[in-house]
N, C-alpha and C positions, 0 to 999 in steps of 0.2 A: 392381563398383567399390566398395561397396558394404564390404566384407568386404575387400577391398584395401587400404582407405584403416582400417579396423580395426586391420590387420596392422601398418598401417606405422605407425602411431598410435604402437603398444605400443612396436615397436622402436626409433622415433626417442624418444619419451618418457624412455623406462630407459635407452636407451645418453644420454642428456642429463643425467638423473640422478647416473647413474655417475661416468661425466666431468669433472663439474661437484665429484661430493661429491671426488672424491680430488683433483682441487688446491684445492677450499675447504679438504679436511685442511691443504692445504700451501701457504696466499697467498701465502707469505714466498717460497717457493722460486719459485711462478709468477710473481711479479713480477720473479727474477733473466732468466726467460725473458725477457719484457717487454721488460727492457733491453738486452737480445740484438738482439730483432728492432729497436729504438730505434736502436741503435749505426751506426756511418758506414759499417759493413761490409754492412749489409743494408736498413737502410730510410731511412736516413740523418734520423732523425725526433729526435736528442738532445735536441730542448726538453721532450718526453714522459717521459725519465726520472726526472726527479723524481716525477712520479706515476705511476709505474710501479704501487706499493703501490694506490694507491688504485684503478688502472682494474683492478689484477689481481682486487681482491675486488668492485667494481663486475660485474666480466665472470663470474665462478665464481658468483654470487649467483644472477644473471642468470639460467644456465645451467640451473643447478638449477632456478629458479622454473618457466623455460621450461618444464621435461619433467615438472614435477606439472602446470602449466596443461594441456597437452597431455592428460595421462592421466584428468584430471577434467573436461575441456572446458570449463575458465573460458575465456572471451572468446576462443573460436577462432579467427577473424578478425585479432586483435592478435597473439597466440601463434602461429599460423603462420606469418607476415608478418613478425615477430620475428625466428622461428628463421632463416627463409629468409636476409634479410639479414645475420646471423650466422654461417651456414655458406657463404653466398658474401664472405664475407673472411675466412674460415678457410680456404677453398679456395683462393682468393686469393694468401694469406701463405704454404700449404704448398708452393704450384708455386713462387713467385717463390723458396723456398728450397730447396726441391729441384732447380728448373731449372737453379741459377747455385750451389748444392753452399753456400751459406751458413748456416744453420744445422743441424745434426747431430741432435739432440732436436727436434721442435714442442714437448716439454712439455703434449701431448692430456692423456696421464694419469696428464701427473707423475711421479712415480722408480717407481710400481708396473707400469709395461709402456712401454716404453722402444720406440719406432718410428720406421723410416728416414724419411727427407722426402717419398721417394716412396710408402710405403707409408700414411705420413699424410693423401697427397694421395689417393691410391687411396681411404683412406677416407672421407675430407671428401665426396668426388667419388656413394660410395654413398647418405651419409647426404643427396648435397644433390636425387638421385635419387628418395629415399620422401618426402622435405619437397615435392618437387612434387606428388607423388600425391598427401598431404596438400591442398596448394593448390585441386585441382582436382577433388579429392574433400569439401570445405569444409561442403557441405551434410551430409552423411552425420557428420558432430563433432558431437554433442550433450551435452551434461553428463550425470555419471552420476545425480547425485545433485541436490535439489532447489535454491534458487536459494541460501538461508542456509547448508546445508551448506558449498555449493560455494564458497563467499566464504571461508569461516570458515576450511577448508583452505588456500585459495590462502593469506589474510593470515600462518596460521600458519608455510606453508611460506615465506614471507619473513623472517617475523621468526626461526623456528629459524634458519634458512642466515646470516642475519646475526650471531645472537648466538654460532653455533658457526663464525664466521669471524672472530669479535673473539676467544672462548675460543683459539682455536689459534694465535695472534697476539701474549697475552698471556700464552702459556705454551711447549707445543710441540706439534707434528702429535701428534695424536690416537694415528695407525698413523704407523711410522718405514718406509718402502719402503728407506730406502738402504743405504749396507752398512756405515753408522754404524751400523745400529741396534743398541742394546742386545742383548746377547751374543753380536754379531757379533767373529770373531777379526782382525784387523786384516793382520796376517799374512798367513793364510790366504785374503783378500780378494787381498792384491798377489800372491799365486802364480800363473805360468802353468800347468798341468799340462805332462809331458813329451808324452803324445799327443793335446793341445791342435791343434786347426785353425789349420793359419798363413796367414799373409793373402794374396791370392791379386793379384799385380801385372800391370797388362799396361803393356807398352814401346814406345812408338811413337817408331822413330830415322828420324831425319831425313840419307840423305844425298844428294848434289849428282853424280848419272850424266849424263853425256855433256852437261852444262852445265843440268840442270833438276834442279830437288828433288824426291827419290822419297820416301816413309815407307815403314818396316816393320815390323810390327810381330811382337814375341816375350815370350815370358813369361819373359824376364829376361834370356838367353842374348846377346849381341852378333853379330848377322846377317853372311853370308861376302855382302858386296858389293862390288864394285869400283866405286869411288866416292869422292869426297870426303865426307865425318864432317860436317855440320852442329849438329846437337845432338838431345838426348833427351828423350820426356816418360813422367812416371808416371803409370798411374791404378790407381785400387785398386776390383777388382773385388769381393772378398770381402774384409773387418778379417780373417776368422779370430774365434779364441778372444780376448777383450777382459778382462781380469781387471776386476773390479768396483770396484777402486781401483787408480789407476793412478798419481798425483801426487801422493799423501801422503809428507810428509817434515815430520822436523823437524832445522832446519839453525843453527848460529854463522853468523857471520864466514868462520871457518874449517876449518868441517867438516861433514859429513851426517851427524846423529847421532841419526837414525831406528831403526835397531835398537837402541840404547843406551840409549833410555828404553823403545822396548818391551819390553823384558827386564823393565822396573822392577816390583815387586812391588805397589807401590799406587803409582801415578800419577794427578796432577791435574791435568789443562790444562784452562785458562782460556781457551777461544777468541773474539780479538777480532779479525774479518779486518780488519776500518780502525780503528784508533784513532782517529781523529780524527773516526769518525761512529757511536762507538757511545757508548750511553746513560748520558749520567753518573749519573744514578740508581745504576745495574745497576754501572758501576765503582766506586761507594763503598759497594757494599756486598762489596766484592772483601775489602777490606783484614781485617775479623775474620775473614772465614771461611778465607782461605786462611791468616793467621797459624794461627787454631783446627787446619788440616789439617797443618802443618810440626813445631806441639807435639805433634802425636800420630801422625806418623813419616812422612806423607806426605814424594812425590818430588811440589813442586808448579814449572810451568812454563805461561809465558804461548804462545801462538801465532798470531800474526800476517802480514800481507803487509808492512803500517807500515813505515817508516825508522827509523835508529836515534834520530834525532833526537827523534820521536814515541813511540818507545819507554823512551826516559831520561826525556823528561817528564810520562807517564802513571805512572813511576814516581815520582818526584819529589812532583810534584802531591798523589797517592796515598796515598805510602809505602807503597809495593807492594814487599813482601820477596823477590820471587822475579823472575827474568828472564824474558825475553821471544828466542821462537826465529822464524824463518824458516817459513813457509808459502803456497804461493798460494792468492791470495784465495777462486778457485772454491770449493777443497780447502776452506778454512775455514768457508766459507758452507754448503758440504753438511755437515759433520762437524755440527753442531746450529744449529737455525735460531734465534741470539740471538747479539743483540754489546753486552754479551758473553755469554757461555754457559759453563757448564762442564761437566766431563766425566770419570767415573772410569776410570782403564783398571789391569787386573789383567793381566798378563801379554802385553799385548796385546790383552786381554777388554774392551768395552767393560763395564760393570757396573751405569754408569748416567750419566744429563745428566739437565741443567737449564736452565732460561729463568733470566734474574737475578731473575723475577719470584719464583722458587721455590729459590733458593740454600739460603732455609731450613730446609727441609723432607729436604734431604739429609743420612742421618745418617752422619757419619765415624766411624768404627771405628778405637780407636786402637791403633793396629800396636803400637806399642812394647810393650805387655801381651804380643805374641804370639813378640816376639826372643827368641832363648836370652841367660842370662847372658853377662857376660864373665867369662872365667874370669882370674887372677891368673896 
């Protein structure tokens, strides 16, 4: 038992660590989960979104402290009894969304390993298996190190996890996992391949023999039965191949003109998925830099979910020289985690972003040096 409760020590420790450090990389992004599970579609809990932010770096903090307690045997007792009641509502929340097919991500470990709801559950279900053995193995947890030692680390592994969850918060993730990141091809991201796995559908038809309802079910084909036609249902056994971006667009009014700017040689957007909840700070300091980027040849462009309404008065308000296009919000919020935020793209290339906290520090390169003449 003895060497069991060792073993399971180490594993649940470091996979809590892990866990914990890459959505501390990304509170911003974990709190969009948050209000996922918050929303009327799944836990019907909306008075919690507004502190969505707060429980997200609350709970990633948390996480992290958990699995140094654990590895250094501060207060084993509170730290096992912690974890437990923390993996039985992750276990919890992963069934309830796996069972009833409501959310698609848990958001375990954030954009760098991406897991179905079932296989989330699967694993909540392992870790909440060694957390027992843990429990009932409790005697056998002793601290490695003396009693000051073991203080000194626990306090520090608090306060690191806290100041490098304000740092990433008040800049950007650390590590970028998504398929924004920096010298990611934009492009190249929305492609299917041609011998790409396609999604794999099963068909349960409904029809009405000899006065009762039969199903049958086919992999897409329409079944030979003599019968009355009821109706049909899908379910999707396998996605298939998923390209990594899937809803990036940048749209008018009156057009989708997404390949139009990716073409552009130096592009600038400006991403703010809400106007009306991002940082007025961070939008005045919009106005000299993106003039600075248009004197020296930028293509510069806002991107938004916002109304036009909202977008004429942020211009207004501003004297924001450049327009504002069509995007959904999701799309906007992964693209860089600040509203607003900006973002260079060469060719489609991303080149580089920013938190507004850091607008400054991007150096524009001024194209025009690089045009040929015009010839007479």
């Amino acid at each position: 038992m003895k060497y069991i409760t060792h073993i399971s020590r180490i594993f649940v420790g470091v996979l809590f660590i892990i866990s914990g450090f890459i959505k501390l990389n990304d509170p911003l992004g974990f709190s969009y989960k948050l209000q996922e599970y918050f929303g009327t579609d799944v836990l019907n809990m909306e008075f919690l979104i507004p502190y969505a932010l707060l429980l997200s770096v609350f709970v990633v903090v948390f996480e992290v402290v958990l699995g140094v307690f654990l590895l250094i045997g501060y207060k084993p007792k509170f730290t096992i009894w912690s974890l437990l009641l923390m993996i039985v509502f992750f276990t919890f929340l992963t069934f309830y969304s796996a069972y009833f097919d409501k959310v698609k991500d848990c958001g375990c470990f954030g954009d760098a390993l991406k897991l179905t709801p079932w296989e989330s559950f699967t694993k909540d279900v392992v870790l909440l298996v060694f957390i027992l053995i843990l429990l009932a193995g409790l005697k056998h947890i002793k601290p490695i190190f003396t009693k000051l030692p073991t203080t000194v680390i626990a306090l520090l592994s608090f306060i690191v996890s806290l100041w490098f969850g304000y740092h990433v918060l008040m800049h950007l993730p650390a590590i970028d996992f998504r398929a924004y990141a920096i010298g990611k091809n934009l492009q190249e991201q929305m492609v299917i391949p041609e011998d790409a796995a396609k999604p794999v559908l099963e068909y349960t038809w409904t029809f009405k023999v000899n006065g009762e309802n039969q199903e049958f079910v086919t992999d897409g084909s329409y079944p030979s039965v003599e019968g009355e036609y009821v109706g049909v249902e899908t379910k999707t056994i396998d996605e298939g191949y998923v390209p990594p971006i899937q809803d990036f667009s940048i749209e008018s009014d009156d057009e989708d003109l997404t390949t139009y700017f990716l073409e552009k040689e130096k592009l600038l957007i400006v991403a703010m998925y809400n106007i009306t909840k991002s940082e007025t700070d961070g939008v005045a300091k919009l106005k000299s830099f993106t003039d600075e980027a248009m004197k020296k040849g930028y293509t510069v462009i806002g991107l938004t979910s916002s109304g036009a309404d909202e977008k004429q008065k942020v211009k207004q308000d501003y004297n924001l020289n450049f327009d504002f296009y069509l995007c959904d919000e999701k799309v906007v919020k992964t693209i860089v985690r600040s509203n607003p935020g900006v973002v260079l793209i060469e060719k489609g290339t991303v080149k580089n972003k920013a938190h507004w906290n850091d607008i400054e520090d991007i150096d524009l390169e001024d194209v025009r040096m690089k045009m040929p003449p015009i010839k007479d």
